[in-house]
PyMOL Python script that loads the backbone (N, CA, C, O; Angstrom):
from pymol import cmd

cmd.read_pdbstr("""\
ATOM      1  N   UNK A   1      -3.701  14.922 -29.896  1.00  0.00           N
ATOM      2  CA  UNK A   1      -2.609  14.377 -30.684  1.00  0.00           C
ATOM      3  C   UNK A   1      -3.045  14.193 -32.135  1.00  0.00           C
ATOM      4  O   UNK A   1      -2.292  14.486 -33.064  1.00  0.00           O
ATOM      5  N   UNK A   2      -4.212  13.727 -32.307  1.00  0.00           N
ATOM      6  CA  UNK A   2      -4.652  13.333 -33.772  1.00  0.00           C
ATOM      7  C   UNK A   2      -4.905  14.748 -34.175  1.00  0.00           C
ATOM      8  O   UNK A   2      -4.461  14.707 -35.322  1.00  0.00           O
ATOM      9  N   UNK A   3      -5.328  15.987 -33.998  1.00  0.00           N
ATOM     10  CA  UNK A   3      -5.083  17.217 -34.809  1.00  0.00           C
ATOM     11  C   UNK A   3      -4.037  17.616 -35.142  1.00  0.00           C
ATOM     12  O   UNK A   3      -3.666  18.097 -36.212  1.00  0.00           O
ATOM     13  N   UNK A   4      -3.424  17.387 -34.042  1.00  0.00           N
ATOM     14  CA  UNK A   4      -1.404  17.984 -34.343  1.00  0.00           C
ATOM     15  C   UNK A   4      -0.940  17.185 -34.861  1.00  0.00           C
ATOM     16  O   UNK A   4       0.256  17.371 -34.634  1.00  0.00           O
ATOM     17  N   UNK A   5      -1.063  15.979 -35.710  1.00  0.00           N
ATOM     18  CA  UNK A   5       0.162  15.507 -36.438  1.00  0.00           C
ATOM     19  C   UNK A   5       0.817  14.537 -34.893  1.00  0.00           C
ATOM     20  O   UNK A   5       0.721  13.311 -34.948  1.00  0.00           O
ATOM     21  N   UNK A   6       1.264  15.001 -33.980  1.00  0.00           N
ATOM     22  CA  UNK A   6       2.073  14.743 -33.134  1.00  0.00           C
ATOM     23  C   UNK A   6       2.282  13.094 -32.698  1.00  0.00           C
ATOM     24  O   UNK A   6       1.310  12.424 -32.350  1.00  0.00           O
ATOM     25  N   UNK A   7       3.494  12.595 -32.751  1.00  0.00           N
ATOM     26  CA  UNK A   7       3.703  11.251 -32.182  1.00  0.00           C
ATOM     27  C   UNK A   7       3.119  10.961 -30.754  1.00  0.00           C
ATOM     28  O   UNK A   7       2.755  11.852 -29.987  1.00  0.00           O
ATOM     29  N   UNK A   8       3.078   9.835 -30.526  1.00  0.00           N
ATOM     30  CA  UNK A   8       3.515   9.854 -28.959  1.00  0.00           C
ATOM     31  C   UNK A   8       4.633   9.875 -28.417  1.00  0.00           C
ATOM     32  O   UNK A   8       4.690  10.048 -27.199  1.00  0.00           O
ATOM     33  N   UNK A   9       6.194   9.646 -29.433  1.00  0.00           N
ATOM     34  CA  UNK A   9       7.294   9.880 -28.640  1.00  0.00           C
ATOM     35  C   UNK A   9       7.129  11.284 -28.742  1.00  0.00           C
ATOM     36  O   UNK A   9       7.251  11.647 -27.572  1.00  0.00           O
ATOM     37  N   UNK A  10       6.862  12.616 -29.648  1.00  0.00           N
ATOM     38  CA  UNK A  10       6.558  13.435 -29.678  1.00  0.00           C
ATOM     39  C   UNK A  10       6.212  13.876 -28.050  1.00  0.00           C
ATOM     40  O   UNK A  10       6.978  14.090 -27.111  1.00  0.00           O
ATOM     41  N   UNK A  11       4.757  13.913 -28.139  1.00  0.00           N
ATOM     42  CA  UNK A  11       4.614  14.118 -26.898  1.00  0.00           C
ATOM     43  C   UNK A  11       4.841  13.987 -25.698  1.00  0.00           C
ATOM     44  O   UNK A  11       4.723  14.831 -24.809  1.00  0.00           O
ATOM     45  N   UNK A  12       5.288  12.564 -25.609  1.00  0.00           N
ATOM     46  CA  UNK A  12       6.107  11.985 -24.051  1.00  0.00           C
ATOM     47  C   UNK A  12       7.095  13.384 -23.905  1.00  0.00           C
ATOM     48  O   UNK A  12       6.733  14.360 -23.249  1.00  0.00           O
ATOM     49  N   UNK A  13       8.364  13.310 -24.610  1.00  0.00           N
ATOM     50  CA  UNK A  13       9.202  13.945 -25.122  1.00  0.00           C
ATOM     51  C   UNK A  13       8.810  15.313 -24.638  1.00  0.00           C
ATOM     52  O   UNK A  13       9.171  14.900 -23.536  1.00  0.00           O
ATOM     53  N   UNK A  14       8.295  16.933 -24.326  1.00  0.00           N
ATOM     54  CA  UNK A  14       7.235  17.406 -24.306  1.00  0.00           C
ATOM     55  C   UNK A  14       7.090  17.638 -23.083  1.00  0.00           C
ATOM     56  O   UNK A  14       7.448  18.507 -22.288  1.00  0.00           O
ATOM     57  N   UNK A  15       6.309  16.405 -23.064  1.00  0.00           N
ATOM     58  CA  UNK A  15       5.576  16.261 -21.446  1.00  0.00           C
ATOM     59  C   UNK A  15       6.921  15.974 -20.314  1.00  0.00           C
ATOM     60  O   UNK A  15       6.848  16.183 -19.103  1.00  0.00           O
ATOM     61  N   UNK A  16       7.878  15.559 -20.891  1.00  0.00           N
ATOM     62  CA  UNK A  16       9.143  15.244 -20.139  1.00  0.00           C
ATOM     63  C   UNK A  16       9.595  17.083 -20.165  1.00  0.00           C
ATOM     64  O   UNK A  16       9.171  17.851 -19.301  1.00  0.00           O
ATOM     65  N   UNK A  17      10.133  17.347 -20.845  1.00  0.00           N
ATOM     66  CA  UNK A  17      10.987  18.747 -20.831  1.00  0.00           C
ATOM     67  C   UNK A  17       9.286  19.762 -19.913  1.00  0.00           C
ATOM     68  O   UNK A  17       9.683  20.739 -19.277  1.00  0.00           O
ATOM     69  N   UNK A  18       8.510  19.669 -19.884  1.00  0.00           N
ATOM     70  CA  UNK A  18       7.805  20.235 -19.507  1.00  0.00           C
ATOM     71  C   UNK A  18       7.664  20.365 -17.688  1.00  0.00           C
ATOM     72  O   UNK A  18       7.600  21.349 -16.951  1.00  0.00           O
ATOM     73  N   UNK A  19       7.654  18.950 -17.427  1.00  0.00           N
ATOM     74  CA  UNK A  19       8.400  18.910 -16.200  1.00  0.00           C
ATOM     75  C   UNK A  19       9.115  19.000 -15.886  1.00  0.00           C
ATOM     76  O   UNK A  19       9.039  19.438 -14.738  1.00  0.00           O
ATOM     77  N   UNK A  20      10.275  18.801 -16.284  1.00  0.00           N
ATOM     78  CA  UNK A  20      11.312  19.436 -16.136  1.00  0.00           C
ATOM     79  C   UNK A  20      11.478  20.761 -15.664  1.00  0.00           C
ATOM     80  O   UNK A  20      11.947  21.192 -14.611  1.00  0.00           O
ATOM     81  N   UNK A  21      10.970  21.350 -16.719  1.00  0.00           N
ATOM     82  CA  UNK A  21      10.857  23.031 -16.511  1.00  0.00           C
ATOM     83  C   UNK A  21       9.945  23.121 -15.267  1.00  0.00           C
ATOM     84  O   UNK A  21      10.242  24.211 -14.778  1.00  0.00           O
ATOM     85  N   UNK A  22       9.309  22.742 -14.753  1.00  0.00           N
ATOM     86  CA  UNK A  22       8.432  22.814 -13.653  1.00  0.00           C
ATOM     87  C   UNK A  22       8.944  22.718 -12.660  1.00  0.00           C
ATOM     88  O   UNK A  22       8.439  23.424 -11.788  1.00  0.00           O
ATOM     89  N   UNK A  23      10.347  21.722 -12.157  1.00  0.00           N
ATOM     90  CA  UNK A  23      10.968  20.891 -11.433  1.00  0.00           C
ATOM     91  C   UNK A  23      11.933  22.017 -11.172  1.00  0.00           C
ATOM     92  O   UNK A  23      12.425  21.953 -10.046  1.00  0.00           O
ATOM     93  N   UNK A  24      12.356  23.081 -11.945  1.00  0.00           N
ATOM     94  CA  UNK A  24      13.474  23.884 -12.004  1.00  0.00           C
ATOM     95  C   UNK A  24      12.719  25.351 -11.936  1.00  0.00           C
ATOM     96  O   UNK A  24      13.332  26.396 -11.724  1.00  0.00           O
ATOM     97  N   UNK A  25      11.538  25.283 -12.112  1.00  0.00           N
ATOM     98  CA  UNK A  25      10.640  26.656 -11.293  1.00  0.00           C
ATOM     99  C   UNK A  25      10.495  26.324  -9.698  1.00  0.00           C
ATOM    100  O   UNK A  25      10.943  27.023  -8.789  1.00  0.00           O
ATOM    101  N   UNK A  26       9.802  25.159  -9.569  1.00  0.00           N
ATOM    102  CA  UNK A  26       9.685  24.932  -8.133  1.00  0.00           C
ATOM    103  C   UNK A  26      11.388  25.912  -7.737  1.00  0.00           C
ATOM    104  O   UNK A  26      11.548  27.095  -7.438  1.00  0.00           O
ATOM    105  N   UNK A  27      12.353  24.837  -7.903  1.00  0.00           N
ATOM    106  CA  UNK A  27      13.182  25.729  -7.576  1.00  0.00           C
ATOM    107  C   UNK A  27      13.586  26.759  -7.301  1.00  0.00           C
ATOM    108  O   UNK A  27      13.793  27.322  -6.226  1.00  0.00           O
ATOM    109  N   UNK A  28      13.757  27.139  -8.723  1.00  0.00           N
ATOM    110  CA  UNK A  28      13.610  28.731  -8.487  1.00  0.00           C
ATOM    111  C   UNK A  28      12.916  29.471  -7.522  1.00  0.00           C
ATOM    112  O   UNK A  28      13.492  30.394  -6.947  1.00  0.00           O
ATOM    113  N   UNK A  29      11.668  29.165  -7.252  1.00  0.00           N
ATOM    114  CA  UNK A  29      10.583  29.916  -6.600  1.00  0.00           C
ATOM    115  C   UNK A  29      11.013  29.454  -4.598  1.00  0.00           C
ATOM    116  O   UNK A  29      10.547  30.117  -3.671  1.00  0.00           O
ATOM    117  N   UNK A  30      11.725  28.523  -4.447  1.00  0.00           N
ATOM    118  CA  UNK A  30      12.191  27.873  -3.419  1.00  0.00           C
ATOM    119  C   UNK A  30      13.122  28.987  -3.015  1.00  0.00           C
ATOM    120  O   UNK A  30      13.042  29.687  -2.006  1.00  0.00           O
ATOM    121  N   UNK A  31      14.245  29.042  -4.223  1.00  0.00           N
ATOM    122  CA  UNK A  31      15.574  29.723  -3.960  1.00  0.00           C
ATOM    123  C   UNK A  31      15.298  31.756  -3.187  1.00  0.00           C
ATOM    124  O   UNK A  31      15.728  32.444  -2.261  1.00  0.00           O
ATOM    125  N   UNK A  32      14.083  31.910  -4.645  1.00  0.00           N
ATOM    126  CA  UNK A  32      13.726  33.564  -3.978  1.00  0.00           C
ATOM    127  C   UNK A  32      12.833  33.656  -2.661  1.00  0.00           C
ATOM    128  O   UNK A  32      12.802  34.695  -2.002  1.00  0.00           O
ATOM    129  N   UNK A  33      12.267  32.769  -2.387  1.00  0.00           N
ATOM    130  CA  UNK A  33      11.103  32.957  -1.379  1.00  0.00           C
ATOM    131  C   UNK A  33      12.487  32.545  -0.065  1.00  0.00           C
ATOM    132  O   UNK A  33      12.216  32.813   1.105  1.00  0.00           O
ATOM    133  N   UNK A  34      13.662  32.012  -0.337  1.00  0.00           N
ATOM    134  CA  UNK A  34      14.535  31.916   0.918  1.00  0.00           C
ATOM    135  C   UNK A  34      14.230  30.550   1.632  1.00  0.00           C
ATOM    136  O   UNK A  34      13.441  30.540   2.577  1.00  0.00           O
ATOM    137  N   UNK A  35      15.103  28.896   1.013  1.00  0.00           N
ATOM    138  CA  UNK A  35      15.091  28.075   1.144  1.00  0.00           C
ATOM    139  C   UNK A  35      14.509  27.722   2.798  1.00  0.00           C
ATOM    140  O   UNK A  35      13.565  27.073   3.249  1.00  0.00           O
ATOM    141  N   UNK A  36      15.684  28.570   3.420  1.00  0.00           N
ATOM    142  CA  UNK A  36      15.819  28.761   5.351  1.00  0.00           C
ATOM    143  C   UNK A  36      14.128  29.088   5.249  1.00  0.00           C
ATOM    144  O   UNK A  36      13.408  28.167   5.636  1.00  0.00           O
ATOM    145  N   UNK A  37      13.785  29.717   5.000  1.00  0.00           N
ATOM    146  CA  UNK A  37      12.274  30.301   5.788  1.00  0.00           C
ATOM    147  C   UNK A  37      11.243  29.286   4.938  1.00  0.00           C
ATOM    148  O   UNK A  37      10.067  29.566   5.171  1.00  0.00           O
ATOM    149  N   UNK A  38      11.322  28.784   4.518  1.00  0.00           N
ATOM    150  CA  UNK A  38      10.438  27.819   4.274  1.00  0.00           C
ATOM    151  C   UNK A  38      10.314  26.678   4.802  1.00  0.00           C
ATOM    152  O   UNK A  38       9.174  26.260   5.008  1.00  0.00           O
ATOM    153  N   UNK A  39      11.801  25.642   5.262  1.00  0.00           N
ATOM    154  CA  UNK A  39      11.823  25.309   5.938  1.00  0.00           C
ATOM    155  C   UNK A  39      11.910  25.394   8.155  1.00  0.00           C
ATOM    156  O   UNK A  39      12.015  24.646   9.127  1.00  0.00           O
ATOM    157  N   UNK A  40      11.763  26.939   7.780  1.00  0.00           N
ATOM    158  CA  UNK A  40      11.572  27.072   9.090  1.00  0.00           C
ATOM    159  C   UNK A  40       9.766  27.350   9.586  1.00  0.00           C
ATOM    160  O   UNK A  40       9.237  27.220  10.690  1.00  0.00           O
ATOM    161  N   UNK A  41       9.218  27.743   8.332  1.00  0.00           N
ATOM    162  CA  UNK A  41       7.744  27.445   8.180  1.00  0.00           C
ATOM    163  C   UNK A  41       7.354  25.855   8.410  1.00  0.00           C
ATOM    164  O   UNK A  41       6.391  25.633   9.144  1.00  0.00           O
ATOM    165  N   UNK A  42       8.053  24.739   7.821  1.00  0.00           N
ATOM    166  CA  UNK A  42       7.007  24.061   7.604  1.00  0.00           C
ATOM    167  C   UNK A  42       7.762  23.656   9.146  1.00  0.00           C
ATOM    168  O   UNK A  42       6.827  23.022   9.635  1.00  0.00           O
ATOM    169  N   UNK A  43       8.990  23.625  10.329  1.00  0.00           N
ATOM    170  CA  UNK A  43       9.223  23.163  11.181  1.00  0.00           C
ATOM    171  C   UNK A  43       8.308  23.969  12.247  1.00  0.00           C
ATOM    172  O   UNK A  43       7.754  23.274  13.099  1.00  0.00           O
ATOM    173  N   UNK A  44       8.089  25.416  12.283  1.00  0.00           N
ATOM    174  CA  UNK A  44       6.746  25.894  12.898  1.00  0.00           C
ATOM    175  C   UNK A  44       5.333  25.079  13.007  1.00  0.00           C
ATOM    176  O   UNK A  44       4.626  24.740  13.955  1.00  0.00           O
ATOM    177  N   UNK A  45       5.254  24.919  11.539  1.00  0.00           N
ATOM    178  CA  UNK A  45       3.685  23.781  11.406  1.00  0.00           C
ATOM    179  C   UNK A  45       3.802  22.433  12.434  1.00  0.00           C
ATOM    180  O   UNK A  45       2.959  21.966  13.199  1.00  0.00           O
ATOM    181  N   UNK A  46       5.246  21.982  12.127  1.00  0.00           N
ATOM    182  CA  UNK A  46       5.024  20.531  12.765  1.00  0.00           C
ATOM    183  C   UNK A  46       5.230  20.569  14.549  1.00  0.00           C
ATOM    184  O   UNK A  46       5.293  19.497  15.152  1.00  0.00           O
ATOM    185  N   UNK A  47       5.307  21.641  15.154  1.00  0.00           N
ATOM    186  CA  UNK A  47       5.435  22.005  16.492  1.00  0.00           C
ATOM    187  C   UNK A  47       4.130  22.429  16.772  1.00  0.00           C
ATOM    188  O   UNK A  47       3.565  22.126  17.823  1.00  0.00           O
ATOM    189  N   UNK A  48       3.410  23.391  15.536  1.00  0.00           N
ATOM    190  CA  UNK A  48       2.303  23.334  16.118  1.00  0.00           C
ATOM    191  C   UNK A  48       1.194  22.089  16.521  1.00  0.00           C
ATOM    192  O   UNK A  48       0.325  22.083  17.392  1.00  0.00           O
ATOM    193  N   UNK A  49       1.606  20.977  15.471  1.00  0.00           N
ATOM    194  CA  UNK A  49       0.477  20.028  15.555  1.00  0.00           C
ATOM    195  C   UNK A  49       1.196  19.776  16.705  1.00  0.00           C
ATOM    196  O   UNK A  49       0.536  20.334  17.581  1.00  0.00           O
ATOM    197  N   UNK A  50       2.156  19.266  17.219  1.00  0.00           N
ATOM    198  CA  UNK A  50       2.716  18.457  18.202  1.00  0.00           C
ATOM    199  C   UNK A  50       2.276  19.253  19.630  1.00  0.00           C
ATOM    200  O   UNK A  50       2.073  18.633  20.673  1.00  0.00           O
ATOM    201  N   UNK A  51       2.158  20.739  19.511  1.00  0.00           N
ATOM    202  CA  UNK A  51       1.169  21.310  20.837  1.00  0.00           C
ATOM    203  C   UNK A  51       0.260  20.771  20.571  1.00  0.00           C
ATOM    204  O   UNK A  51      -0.121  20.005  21.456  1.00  0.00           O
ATOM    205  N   UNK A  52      -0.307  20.802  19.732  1.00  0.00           N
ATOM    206  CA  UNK A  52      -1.773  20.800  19.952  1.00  0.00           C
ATOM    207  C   UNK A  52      -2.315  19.107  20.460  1.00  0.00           C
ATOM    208  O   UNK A  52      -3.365  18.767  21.005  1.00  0.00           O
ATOM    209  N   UNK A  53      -0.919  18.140  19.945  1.00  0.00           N
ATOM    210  CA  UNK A  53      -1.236  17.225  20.586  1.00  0.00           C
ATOM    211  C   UNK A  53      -1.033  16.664  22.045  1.00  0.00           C
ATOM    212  O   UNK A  53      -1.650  15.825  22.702  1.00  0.00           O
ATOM    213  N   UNK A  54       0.293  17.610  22.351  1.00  0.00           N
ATOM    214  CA  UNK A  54       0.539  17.433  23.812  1.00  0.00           C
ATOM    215  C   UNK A  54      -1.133  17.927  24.700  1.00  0.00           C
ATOM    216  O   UNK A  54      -1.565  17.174  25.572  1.00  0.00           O
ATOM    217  N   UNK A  55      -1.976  19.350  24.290  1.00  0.00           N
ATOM    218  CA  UNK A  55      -2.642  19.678  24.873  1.00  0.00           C
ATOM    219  C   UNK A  55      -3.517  19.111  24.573  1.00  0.00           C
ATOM    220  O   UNK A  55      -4.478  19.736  25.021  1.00  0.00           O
ATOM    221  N   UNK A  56      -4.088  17.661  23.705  1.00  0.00           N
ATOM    222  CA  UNK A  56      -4.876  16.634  24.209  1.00  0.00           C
ATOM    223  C   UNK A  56      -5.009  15.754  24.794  1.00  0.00           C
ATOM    224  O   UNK A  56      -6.061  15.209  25.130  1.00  0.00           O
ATOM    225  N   UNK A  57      -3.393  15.326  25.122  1.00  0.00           N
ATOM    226  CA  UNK A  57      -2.832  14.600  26.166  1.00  0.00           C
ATOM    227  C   UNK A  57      -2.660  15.184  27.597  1.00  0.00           C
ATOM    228  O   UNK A  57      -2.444  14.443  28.555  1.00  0.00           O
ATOM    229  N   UNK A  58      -2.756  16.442  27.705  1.00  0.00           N
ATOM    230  CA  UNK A  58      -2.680  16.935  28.828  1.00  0.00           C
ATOM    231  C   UNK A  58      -4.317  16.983  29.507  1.00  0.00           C
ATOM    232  O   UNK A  58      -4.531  16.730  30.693  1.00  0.00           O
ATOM    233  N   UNK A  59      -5.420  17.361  28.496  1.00  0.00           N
ATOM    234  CA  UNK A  59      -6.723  17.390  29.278  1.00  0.00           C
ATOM    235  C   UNK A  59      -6.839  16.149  29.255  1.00  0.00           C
ATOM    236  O   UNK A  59      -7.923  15.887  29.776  1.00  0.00           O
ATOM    237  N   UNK A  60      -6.209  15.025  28.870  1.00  0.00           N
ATOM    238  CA  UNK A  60      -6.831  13.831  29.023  1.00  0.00           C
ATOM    239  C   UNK A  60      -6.675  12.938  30.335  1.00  0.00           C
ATOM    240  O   UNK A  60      -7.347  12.104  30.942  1.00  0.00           O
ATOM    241  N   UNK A  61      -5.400  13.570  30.452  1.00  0.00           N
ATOM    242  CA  UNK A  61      -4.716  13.248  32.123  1.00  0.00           C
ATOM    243  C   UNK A  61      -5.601  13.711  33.270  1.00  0.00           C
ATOM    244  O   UNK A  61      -6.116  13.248  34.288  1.00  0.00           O
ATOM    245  N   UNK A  62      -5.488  15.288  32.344  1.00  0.00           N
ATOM    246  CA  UNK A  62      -6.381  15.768  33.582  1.00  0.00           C
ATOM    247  C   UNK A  62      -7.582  15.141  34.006  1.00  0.00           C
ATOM    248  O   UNK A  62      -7.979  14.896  35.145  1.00  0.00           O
ATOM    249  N   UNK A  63      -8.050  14.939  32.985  1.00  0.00           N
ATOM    250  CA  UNK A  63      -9.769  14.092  33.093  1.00  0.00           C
ATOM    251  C   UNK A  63      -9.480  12.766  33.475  1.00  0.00           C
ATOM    252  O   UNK A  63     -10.508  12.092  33.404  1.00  0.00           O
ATOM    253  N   UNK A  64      -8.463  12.087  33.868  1.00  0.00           N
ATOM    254  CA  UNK A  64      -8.235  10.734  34.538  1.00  0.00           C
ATOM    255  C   UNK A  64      -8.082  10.996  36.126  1.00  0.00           C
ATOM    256  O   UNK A  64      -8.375  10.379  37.150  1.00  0.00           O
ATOM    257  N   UNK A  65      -7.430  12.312  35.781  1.00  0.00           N
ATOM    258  CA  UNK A  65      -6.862  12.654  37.742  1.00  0.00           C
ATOM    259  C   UNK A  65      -8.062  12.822  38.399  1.00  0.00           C
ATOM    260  O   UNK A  65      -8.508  12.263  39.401  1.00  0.00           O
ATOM    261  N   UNK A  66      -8.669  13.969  37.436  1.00  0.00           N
ATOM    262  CA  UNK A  66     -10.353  13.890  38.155  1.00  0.00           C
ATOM    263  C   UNK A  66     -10.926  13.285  39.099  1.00  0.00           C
ATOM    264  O   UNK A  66     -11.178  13.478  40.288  1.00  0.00           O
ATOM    265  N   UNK A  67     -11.158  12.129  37.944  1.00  0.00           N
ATOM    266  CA  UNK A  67     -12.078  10.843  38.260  1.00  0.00           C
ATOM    267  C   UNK A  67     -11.192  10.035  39.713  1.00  0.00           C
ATOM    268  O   UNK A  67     -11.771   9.703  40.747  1.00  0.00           O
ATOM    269  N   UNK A  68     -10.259   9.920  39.545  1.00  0.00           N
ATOM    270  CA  UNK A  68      -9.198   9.195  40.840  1.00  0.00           C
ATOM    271  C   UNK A  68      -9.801  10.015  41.976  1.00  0.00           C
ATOM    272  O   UNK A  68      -9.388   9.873  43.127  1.00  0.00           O
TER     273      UNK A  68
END
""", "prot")
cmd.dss("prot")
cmd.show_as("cartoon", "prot")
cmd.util.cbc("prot")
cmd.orient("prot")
């Protein structure tokens, strides 16, 4: 800031429209990659953890029946 002359409302200012623009790429990049398949990605991910947790709950049973 002290080389550029620049305020700090200056810069806030800046740093605001800058995100902005960031906020409206995300977007963008949301809209071409196909909103649906991204969210059908991240609902894939959360089924996978949820196997993977049923199948620690399942050897865990098993390893109780065992022992009985």
């Amino acid at each position: 800031m002290r080389w550029s002359g620049r305020t700090d409302s200056h810069v806030g200012a800046e740093m605001r429209q800058l995100l902005d623009q960031a906020e409206q790429l995300e977007m963008l990049a949301d809209q071409k990659d196909g909103y649906p398949r991204l969210e059908a990605l991240r609902y894939i991910e959360d089924l996978q953890r949820e196997a993977l947790a049923l199948r620690g709950t399942v050897q865990h049973t098993q390893a109780v029946l065992a022992r009985q």
